[in-house]
N, C-alpha and C positions, 0 to 999 in steps of 0.2 A: 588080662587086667581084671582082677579082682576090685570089684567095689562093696564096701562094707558101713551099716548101715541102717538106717532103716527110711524107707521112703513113705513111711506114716507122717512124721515131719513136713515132711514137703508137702504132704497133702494135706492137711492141717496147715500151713502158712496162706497154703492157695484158696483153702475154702474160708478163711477167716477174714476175704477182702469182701465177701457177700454181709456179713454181719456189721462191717464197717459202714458200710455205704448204707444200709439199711437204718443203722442209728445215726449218722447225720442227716439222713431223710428226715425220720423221725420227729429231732430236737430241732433241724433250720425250719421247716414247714409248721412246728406247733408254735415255734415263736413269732413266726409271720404271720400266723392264725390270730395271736395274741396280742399282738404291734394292731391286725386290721380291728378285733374288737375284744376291748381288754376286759369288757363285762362278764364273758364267757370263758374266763383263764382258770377257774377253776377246773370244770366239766375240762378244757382241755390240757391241764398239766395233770389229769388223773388218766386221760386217755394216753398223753404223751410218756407219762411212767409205765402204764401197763403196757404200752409198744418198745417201751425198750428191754421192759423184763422179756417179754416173748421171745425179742433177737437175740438176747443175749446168753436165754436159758438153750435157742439152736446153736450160737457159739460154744459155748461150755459143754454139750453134747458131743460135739464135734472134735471137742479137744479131748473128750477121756475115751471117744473111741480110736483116736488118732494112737492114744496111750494103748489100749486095749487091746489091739492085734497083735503088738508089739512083741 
């Protein structure tokens, strides 16, 4: 049995459930931060955006080496 393919894919689907969970951490814990004290929503929707670009900039890594070996 020949299998044809590439299983870059698949590992790119599998590592892309870590930057999921990391950006709902992110967004539900800064707006519960924000809901307990909304005087501080600045400093933390500035922290909350720089934590999503971080996760997002190791998803999108992950997806052009996914592409890259290929």
């Amino acid at each position: 049995m020949d299998i044809t393919g590439s299983i870059n894919t698949i590992g790119y689907g599998l590592a892309a459930i870590g930057p999921g969970i990391g950006v709902g951490l992110v967004f539900g814990l800064g707006v519960q931060a924000i809901a307990r004290q909304p005087e501080a929503r600045g400093v933390l929707q500035g922290q909350m955006i720089f934590g999503f670009a971080v996760i997002e900039a190791l998803a999108i890594l992950g997806f052009v080496l996914a592409f890259a070996q290929a």
